[in-house]
C-alpha positions, 0 to 999 in steps of 0.5 A: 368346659360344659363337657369338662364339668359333666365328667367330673359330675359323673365322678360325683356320681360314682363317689356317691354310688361306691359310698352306698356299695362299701356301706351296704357291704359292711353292714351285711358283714356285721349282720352275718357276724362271719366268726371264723372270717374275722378271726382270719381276716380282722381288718375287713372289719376295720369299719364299724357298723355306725360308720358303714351306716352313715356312709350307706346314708351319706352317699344317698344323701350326696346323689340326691343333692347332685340330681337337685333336692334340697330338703331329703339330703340336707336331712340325712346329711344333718344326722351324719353330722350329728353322728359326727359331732356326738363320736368326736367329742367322745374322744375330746372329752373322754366320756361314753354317751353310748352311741358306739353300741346304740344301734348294734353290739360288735361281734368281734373287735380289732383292738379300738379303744371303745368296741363300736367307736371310730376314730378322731379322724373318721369323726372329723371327715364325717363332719366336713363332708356332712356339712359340704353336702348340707351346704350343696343340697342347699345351694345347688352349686359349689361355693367356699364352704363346700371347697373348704371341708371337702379339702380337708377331708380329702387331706385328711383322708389320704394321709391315713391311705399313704400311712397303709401304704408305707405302714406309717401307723401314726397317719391313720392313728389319732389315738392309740387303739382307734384308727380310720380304715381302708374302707373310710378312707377310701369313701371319704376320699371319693365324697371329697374329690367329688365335692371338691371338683365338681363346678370348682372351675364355675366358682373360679378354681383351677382344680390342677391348683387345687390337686397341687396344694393337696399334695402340699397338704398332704406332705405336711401333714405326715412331716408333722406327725412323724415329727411328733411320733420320732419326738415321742418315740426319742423321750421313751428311749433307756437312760443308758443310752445318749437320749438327748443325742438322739432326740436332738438328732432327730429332732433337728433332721425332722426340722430339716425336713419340715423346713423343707416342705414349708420351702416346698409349700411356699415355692408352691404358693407364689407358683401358684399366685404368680400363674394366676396373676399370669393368667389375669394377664393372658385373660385381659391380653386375651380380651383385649386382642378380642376386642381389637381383632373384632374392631379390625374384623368388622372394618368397612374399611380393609385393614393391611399390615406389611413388614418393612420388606413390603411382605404382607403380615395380616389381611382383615376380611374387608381385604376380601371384598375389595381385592378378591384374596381370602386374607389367610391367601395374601398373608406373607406376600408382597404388598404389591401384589395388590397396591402394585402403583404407581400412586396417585397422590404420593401413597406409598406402603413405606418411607417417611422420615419421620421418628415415633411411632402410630403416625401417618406418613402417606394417604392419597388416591391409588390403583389397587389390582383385584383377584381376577385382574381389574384394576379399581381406584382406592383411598389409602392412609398408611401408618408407620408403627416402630416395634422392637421387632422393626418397623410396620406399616398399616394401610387403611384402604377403601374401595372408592369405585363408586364415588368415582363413577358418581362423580363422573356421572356427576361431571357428565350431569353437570355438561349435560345440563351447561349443554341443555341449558345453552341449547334450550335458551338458543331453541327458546329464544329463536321463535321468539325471535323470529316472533318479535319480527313477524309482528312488526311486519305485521303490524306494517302489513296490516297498516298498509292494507296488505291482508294478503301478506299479512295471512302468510305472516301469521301462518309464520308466526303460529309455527313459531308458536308451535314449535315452542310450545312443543319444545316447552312441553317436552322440557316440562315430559323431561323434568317431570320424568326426572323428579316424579316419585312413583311406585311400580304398578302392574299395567297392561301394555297392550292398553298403554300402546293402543291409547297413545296410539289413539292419541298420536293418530292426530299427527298424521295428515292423512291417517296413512301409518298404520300402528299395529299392536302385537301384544296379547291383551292378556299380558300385564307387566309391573313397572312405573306406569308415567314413564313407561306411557313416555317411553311408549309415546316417544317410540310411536311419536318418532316412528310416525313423524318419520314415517316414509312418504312415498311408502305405500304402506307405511306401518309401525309394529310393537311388540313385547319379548320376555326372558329372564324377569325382563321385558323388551318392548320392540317398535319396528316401522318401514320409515325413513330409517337413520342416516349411518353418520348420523347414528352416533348422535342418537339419543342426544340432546336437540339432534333432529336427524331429518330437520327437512323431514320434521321441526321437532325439538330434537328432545323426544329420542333423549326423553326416551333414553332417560326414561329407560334408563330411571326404570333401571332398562336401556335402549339400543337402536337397530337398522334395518333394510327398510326402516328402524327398530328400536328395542327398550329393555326393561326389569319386569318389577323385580319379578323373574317372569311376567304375570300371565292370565289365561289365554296369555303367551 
């Protein structure tokens, strides 16, 4: 449209421009006074000297008001319209104010009424486009005022074109002896059309209806001046002959005539109207589609429409995410393609004997297909429309995935946590237990003297206690680490492993495991600094309970691998190792896979796994010849690669 409205401006350019030629060209003419041309050639001279004047002014005037000046153009299309008013009502009221001749005497004249005088119709049109540019310097942009003048100039001004062209002389003669030349006709008719389509489709015309209504007008206008010129031309007919037979004739074949252009123009009108009330319609149809196909576009949901035959009629661009398909590639395939069943829960694309229209005849649970053939779990609701053109049905699907994979993560929490509960309740209540015993024997030994026995039972009684308390700080490890809210930090995991390590040391009997950190100082890493010192903890914790006692050199080694933006924090040890049955039960709760070996709780393998998993990593478990090896894989915050400081790896 933008581009549309800047050739018609560049037409209001050149209707401007050809006004100011032909004006200019004219005065030269009559400044020249070519004798000999005039007496060979008279109709060049059909413009007059005061004409081409205020045209040169005019076509100035307009080119001003359309590059945006206001107060220049109105001013110079303010004297043109005086201009216009002082000849027009010369004719009107049949005076001489002198204006003809004020500004030069005509060399030659072609037989008007007046030398120097223009005609009626060349007055008026100079009024009507005055006050159109008047009206657009003004205003800037097109308005009613501007349409309303420059369609009757333009009317005006073909009518005496078409009269030249088919020697009609009344369509260019107003008055006897006064005509509007080719030349006025030819400027007016540019200023017109340039005025009149210039911004027309920003003031709500159509400029096709426009040029249509302008060939109505045009037509009536010769009908009714040729109906005037035959009625005319009857009344001055010899008495001899039947005048009134003729005039009657004539009159009743103009009438005709006439009558039939009214018809025309009428037809033309409620054309007109009936289009634009059509295109009303199409608009608020055009609308409304918009907006319901804005709605459907921006679904979360995917939006299915499917023909009775199952063949799928239109996909909204949700479809994408959830199957893969571009919506144009599923369009007039089957809807099994995609929903291939069986349903889950009776949701089907078709059926349902209901009558009406826009209800739901299925919803449930089903299986829909993806592009590259993965089978994933959908919710669908399917509608059934009635059309005159048949039956469609509308699926609304959503891609329920992932809450089925929270609610088995759900269900999996929920025996996770019956098992935990039953478990620690049985390893919470057996040293207690065996507590409650070991005191009533006790307090026997200790009143039958018996101080011997009475040592060994308390040495019984404090294992007890320590293996509780071990079990009750690893539950209280496993809650914190489940419910601590912490930002990542960066951190130096050579710093972490040597201080848990210093920690740990206290394990061991004789100080025999040697910890040898491998990690370059230098190396910093961004993570959750509490759960990342439990995961080391329990690596190094469980290397070292199950380190080999006939080993003469038992060792731990940690180190730390890079790629990709992840860490992987490696803990070798030449220890007992993992009996191969009893591997599928690592990192499970309470499984202690050398009870002769170690009392822990059989929560430190767990704890670590969790730990790993809520910093978004993971831990495998690999054997070796002599000892395991335990790799704990983990993102680096985010970032590709690891911070490094001079000296780093």
């Amino acid at each position: 449209m933008q581009h549309d409205d800047q050739q018609w401006r560049l037409t209001g350019l050149s209707a401007g421009l050809w006004c100011i030629v032909v004006g200019l060209g004219m005065i030269v003419f009559w400044l020249a006074e070519p004798a000999e041309l005039a007496a060979r050639h008279p109709e060049i001279f059909g413009m007059k000297f005061n004409a081409a004047l205020a045209f040169t002014v005019l076509g100035a005037a307009f080119l001003l008001a359309l590059s945006g000046h206001r107060a220049l153009p109105a001013i110079g299309a303010l004297a043109v319209l005086g201009y216009g008013v002082v000849a027009l009502a010369q004719h009107v009221f049949a005076v001489d104010l002198g204006i003809d001749q004020a500004l030069y005497r005509p060399f030659t004249d072609i037989g008007t009424s007046l030398p120097g005088r223009i005609a009626p119709n060349t007055a008026l049109c100079f009024i009507l486009i005055s006050l159109a540019v008047i009206r657009r310097a003004l205003r800037g942009e097109s308005d009613i005022v501007q349409i309303a003048c420059s369609y009757a100039a333009v009317a005006i001004a073909a009518t005496a074109l078409i009269g030249y062209l088919i020697d009609f002389d009344a369509a260019h003669d107003w008055v006897a002896y006064t005509r509007m030349s080719v030349q006025s006709a030819t400027c007016f008719l540019a200023l017109g059309v340039g005025i009149l389509f210039i911004g027309a489709r920003t003031a709500g015309y159509h400029r096709l209806a426009i040029a249509a209504s302008l060939g109505v007008a045009t037509y009536l206008i010769l009908l009714t001046l040729a109906y005037l010129k035959v009625s005319e031309q009857a009344k001055r007919l010899p008495f001899a002959i039947d005048r009134d037979g003729i005039s009657s004739t004539a009159a009743t074949l103009l009438d005709l005539i006439l009558l039939s252009g009214l018809i025309y123009a009428g037809l033309l009108a409620y054309s007109y109207w009936s289009s634009r009330r059509y295109r009303r319609s199409a608009t608020h149809l055009s609308e409304s589609q918009g907006r319901l196909a804005a709605i459907i576009n921006a679904a979360v949901d995917g939006i299915l429409t499917v023909d009775a035959n199952g063949t799928i009629l239109s996909a909204n661009p949700a479809c994408e995410r959830i199957f893969g398909h571009a919506p144009e590639d599923v369009v007039g395939k089957p809807v099994r393609m995609l929903l291939p069943g069986p349903p889950g829960d009776g949701a089907e694309m078709t059926g349902g004997g209901h009558s009406g229209a826009g209800y739901v005849v299925a919803s449930g649970e089903t299986d829909a297909r993806r592009k590259d053939g993965r089978i994933v779990p959908v919710e669908l609701s399917v509608a059934r429309v009635e059309l005159a053109e048949g039956t469609v049905h509308t699926a609304i699907i959503r891609d329920i995935s992932e809450r089925k994979h929270f609610e088995r993560q759900l269900l999996a929490a929920n025996a996770e946590l019956e098992e935990f509960a039953y478990r620690t309740s049985h390893d919470l209540r057996s040293p207690i237990a065996s507590s409650i015993g070991l005191l009533n024997i006790s307090r026997e030994l200790l009143e039958n003297g018996d101080h011997d026995a009475l040592s060994g039972t308390l040495e019984r009684m404090e294992r007890n206690f320590t293996r509780l308390d071990h079990l009750i700080q690893n539950i209280i490890v496993l809650t914190r680490d489940r419910l601590l809210e912490e930002e990542d930090r960066r951190i130096s995991p050579f710093d972490v492993v040597q201080s848990q390590a210093d920690t740990l040391s206290t394990l061991e009997e004789d100080g025999r495991v040697r910890i040898a950190n491998h990690i370059p100082p230098q190396l910093t890493i961004s993570t959750k600094p509490s759960k990342f010192e439990v995961i080391v903890g329990n690596l190094l914790s469980n290397a070292i309970k199950y380190h080999d006692p006939g080993e003469t050199d038992p060792r731990v080694d940690v180190h730390i691998e890079e790629h990709d933006g992840r860490i992987r924090l490696v803990v070798e040890d030449n220890g007992l190792g993992v009996p191969e049955e009893k591997r599928p039960l690592l990192f499970r709760m309470f499984k202690r896979l050398h009870p002769s070996r170690s009392f822990g709780s059989g929560l430190g393998l767990y704890i670590l796994k969790k730990s790993a998993e809520s910093l978004g990593g993971s831990v495998t478990f690999e054997a070796r010849d002599k000892g395991s090896r335990f790799i704990v894989e983990l993102p680096n915050g985010g970032e590709h690669e690891a911070e490094h400081h001079t000296g780093g790896r």
